[in-house]
C-alpha positions, -999 to +999 in steps of 0.1 A: -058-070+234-063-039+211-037-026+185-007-010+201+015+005+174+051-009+170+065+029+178+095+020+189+104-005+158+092+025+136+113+053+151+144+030+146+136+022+114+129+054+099+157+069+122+187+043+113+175+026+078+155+055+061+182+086+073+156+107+087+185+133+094+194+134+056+154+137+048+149+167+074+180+183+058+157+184+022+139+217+020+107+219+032+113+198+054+134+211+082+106+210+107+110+168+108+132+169+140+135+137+158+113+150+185+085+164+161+087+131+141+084+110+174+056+136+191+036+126+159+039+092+162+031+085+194+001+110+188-014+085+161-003+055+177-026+068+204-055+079+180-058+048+158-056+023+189-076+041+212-105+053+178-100+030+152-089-004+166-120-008+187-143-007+155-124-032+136-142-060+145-176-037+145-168-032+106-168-074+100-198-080+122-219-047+107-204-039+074-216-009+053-249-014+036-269+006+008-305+010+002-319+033-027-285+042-034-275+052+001-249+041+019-246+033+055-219+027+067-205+006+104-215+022+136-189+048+151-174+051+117-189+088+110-178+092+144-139+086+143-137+100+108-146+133+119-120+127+147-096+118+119-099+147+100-101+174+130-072+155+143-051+169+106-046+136+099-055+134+061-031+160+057-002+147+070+023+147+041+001+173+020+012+210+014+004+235+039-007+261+012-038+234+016-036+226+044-019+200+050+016+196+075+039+192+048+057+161+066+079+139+049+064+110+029+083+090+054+066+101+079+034+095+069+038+059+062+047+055+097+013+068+100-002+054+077+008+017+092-006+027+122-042+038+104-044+004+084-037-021+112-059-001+129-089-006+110-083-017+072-118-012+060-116+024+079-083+029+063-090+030+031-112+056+027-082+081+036-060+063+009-082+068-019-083+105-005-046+108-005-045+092-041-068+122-057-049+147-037-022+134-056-038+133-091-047+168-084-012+180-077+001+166-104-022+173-129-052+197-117-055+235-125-048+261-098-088+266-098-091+231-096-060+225-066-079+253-047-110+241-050-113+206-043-074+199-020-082+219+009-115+204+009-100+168+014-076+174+035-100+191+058-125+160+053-152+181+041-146+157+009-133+126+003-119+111-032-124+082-056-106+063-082-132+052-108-112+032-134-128-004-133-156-012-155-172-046-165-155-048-195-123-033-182-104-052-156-067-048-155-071-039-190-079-001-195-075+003-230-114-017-228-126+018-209-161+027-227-172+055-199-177+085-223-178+122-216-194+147-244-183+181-241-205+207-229-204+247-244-192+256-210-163+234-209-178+211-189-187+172-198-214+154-196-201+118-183-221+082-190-209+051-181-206+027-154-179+021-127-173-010-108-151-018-075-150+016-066-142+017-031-157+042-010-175+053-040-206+063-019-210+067+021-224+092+048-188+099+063-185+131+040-204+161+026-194+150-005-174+125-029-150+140-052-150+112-083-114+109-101-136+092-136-110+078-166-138+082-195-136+089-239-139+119-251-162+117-289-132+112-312-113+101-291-079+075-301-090+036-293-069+022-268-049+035-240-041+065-258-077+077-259-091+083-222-091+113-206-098+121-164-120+138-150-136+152-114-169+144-111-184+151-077-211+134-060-225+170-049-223+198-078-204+224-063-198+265-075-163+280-082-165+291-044-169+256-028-206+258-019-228+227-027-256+226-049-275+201-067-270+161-066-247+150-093-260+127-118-240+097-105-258+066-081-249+037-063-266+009-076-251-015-050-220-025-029-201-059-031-206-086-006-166-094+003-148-118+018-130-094+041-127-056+044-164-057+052-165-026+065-155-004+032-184+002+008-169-010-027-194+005-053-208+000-088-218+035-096-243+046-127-227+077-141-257+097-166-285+070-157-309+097-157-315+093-116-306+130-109-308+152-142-286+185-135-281+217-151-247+223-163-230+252-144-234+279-178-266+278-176-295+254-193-320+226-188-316+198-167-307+165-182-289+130-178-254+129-177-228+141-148-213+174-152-177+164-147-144+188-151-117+178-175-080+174-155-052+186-179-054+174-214-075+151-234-065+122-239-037+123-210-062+109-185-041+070-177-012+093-177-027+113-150-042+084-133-010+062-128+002+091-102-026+075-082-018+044-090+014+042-082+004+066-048-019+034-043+002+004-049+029+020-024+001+027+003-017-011-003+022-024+004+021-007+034-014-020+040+006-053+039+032-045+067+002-033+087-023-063+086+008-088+093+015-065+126-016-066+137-020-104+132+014-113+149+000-088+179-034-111+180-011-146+177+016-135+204-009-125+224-030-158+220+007-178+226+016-159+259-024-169+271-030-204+258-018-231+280-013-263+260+012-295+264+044-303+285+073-284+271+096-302+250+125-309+272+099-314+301+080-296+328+061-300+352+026-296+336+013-277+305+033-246+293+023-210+279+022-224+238+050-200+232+074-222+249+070-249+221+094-243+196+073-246+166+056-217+177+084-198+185+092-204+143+054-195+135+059-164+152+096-155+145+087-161+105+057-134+113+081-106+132+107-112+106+088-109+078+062-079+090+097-059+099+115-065+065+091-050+047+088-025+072+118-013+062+116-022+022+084+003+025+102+032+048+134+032+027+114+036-005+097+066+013+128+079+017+139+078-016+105+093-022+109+121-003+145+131-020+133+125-056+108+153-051+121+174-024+162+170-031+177+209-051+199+186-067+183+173-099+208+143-101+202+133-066+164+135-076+169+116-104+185+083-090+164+082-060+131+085-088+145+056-102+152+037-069+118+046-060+104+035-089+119+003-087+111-003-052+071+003-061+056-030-073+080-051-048+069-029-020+032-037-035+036-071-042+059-087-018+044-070+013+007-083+004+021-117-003+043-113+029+008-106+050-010-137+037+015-156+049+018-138+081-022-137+086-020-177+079+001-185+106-016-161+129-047-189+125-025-214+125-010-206+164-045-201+171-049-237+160-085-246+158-097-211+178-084-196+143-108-212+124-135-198+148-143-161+139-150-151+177-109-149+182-105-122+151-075-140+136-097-151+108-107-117+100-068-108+099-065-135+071-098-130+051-093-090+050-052-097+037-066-116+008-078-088-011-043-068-009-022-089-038-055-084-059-069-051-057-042-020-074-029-044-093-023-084-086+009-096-078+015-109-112+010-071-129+034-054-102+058-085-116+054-076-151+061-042-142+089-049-127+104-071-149+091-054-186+096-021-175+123-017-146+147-045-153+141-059-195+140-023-206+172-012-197+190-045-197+192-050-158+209-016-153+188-008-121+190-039-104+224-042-104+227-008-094+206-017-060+226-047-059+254-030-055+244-013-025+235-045-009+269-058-017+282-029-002+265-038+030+278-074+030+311-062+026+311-037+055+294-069+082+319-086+098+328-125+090+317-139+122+287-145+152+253-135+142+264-109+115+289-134+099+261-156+097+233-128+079+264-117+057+268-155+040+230-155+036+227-120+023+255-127+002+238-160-016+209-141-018+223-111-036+243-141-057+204-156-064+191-124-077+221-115-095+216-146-117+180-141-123+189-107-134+215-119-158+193-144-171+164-118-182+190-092-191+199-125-218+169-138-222+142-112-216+136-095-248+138-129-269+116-153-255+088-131-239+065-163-225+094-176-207+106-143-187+069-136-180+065-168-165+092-157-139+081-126-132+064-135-098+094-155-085+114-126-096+092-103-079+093-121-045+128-128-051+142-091-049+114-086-019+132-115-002+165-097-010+159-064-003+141-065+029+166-091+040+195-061+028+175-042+053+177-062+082+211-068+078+214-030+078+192-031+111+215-059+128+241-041+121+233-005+136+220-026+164+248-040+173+271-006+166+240+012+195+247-022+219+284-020+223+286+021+223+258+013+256+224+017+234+197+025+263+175-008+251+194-034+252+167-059+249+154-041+221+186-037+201+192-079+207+158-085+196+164-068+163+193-085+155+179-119+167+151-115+141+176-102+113+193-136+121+161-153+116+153-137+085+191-149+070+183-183+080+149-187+077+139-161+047+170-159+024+174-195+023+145-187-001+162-169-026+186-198-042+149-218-049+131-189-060+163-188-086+159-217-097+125-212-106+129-181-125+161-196-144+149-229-150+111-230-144+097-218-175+095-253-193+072-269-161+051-241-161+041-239-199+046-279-203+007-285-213-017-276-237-045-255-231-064-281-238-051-302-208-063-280-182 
């Protein structure tokens, strides 16, 4: 079985959680009726499982390669990107002065799902893309906008985010990539780049580099890099291509998963490819490269991408956890194995044995919780830009910003789990790459890594959205959820999901108060709770969610919803999550409030 995309869970979702209506009413945005939004859907639930999905397991058997610093990348890929981009799919929620179809951020992440569980390596050519769209929004000339953002949305060009270098991990203020001015206002850039995915490939005329380098002079630290474009192809103020750039691929990783995607370490000024700058001289080392904004602004700059990507690699979360609980329902409704439990007449369909029924309950209800985390937080999104009112934009920036690194970290933890027990229902035929569900797990394991680990988007989220302002903005979203336990009723399934949300909300609540007390004064401690906290408000808030869900479902069954069995299923799974997934959140307490002393209890030296 290939991918079919979950349309029908995504329509309610972004229809009863994410208030579609309320998003459509934003201006700009009037064209997002419900049958647009639902004519779109089912148009890339078609393309990505009819164009993408087939190649998926292409990509893991022939994965890009490079030779003399040309990439090549997984037969049919060329192919189905040009489908992608004559299809308008790169510009789904771009501007239309470029382009684009100016659809809601919400939208798109539908979308966006869809393209990733798809095909993951595929995918994230197209989120890199989107990422220096967004850089160039935000931060780009009018020459430079015009230029370059029609260009990728069209797929003429794709983008890159060069930021990693040998030396400079997680830690940018190590950036030594340096750019000396030119008399045209150009740069010369020189450095080298590592991890950059997509960073060289035949899908595209050409590669538009987003490069954080040092200006001479420059500020150590953080406060000294600047961004620049630097593309692959030199190209004139009308768009036409001209010389190769002085950048080159040296080589591309050998991965555990996402085969498919070439991640590059590029040679910026090695000499390879001297160029003429565009005023006029002799050709030398060193790529020409175009300053974004202001010196010295360039992390500034960058972390609109950044965040763009750590909300995009959530999503890539909820969308490798779909496709593995597809593959392991499928494989349970197939594989005959064992007399059932209560007894039968000979071996049963392995989805008859209830601890399958948990492996693959714990997979739905998980993959849909953060379903919704991720849509809601498009939402907010959506309003924080879009809304005329600049209060309403303000507290749904701040809800968005909060909902960022969970979104990013719980969902990738969430799909490791989920691409786990997907081998695990396989049993044995898991462990054999010929039924896929390995590839499911190996290509999840770089999602809590790459954009950020887990442990960064915690110490975000704990130094910067809950520390800093003494635990304002968690309680505020608290408070919503405790609205939402006080409006479900005290009985049957939504009794039950009320007392679970309700300890759950009590759980975080507590962890809250105890880093709103404790946060600024013992620093070691609070950081060594910032993961638990981190999976602790996931846990909570897509459990909020699913309440939310049960709870519209069951207000659509009893006014004669048209899928019944759909409606029941939700709030069966929201039940599932209360009991099964919010039990988590009093443990996950306890190790944020009192865990700090086991985890720092030895030396260094013991290790």
């Amino acid at each position: 079985m290939s991918y079919q995309a979950p349309v029908k869970d995504m329509l309610f979702t972004i229809r009863e959680l994410a208030g579609l209506e309320c998003v459509r009413q934003l201006p700009g945005f009037e064209d997002a009726t419900d049958d647009t939004v639902e004519a779109v859907l089912h148009e890339a639930a078609k393309f990505n499982g009819e164009v993408l999905a087939p190649l998926n397991w292409t990509g893991d058997l022939k994965p890009s390669s490079v030779a003399d610093g040309v990439v090549t990348t997984t037969p049919g890929f060329r192919d189905a990107f040009r489908a992608f981009a004559e299809g308008g799919w790169q510009g789904v929620q771009h501007p239309s002065v470029f382009g684009g179809q100016n659809l809601p951020k919400l939208v798109s992440t539908a979308c966006t799902e869809m393209l990733n569980s798809a095909n993951l390596s595929f995918a994230l050519c197209p989120l890199l893309t989107d990422g220096a769209i967004e850089a160039l929004l935000t931060a780009g000339s009018p020459a430079q906008q015009q230029l370059f953002i029609p260009r990728m949305i069209s797929g003429e060009w794709t983008g890159t985010m060069n930021l990693t270098e040998p030396q400079a991990g997680s830690d940018l203020s190590l950036v030594r990539t340096r750019a000396e001015p030119l008399p045209d206002g150009t740069y010369r850039i020189f450095g080298q780049k590592i991890y950059i995915t997509y960073g060289e490939h035949d899908m595209a005329d050409n590669i538009v580099h987003l490069v954080l380098a040092r200006t001479p002079g420059a500020p150590e630290g953080v406060k000294g890099i600047s961004l620049f474009i630097v593309p692959k192809v030199m190209v004139d103020a009308d768009g036409n291509l001209g010389a190769r750039n002085d950048v080159f691929c040296t080589s591309v990783e050998h991965k555990l998963g996402i085969k498919a995607s070439p991640t590059a370490v590029l040679l910026y000024g090695d000499g390879k490819f001297p160029v003429a700058p565009a005023g006029g001289g002799a050709a030398a080392p060193g790529a020409i490269g175009w300053l974004i904004g202001e010196e010295n602004r360039g992390l500034e700059y960058m972390f609109v991408m950044m965040n763009a990507a750590r909300f995009a690699v959530g999503m890539q979360g909820v969308a490798i956890a779909e496709r593995a609980y597809q593959k392991a329902v499928q494989y349970a409704r197939d594989r005959v194995q064992s007399r059932a439990v209560e007894g039968s007449s000979g071996p049963v369909a392995i989805i008859r044995h209830p601890d399958v029924r948990r492996m693959l309950m714990t997979m739905r209800a998980l993959t849909e919780g953060a379903r919704s985390l991720g849509y809601v937080a498009a939402a907010a999104y959506d309003a924080a830009h879009a809304s005329p009112d600049a209060e309403v934009r303000k507290a749904n920036q701040t809800f968005y910003e909060f909902l960022v690194p969970i979104v990013k970290g719980f969902s990738t933890e969430m799909s490791l789990e989920v691409a786990s027990l997907g081998v695990q229902v396989h049993g044995g035929m898991g462990f054999i790459e010929e039924t896929g569900a390995a590839q499911y797990y190996r290509d999840a394991r770089i999602l809590t890594i790459y954009e950020g680990t887990t442990a960064i988007q915690a110490n975000d989220l704990i130094g910067r959205k809950t520390v800093r302002d003494g635990g304002r903005t968690a309680m505020g979203v608290l408070e919503r959820v405790r609205e939402t336990v006080s409006g479900l009723p005290k009985d049957g399934d939504l009794g039950a999901i009320r007392t679970r949300l309700a300890e759950g909300a009590d759980a975080l609540e507590a962890a809250v108060a105890w880093f709103a007390a404790h946060g600024k004064a013992d620093a070691r401690a609070t950081y060594a709770g910032s993961v638990p906290y981190l999976m602790l408000c996931g846990t909570v808030l897509a459990g909020w969610q699913m309440a939310r869900a049960a709870q519209r479902a069951t207000e659509l069954l009893a006014s004669g919803g048209e899928d019944a069995a759909f409606l029941k299923a939700k709030i069966g799974t929201a039940r599932f999550y209360a009991d099964h997934v919010l039990s988590r959140a009093a443990s996950l307490r306890t190790s944020i409030v009192d865990g700090a002393a086991g985890t720092l209890a030895l030396e260094e030296a013991m290790f």
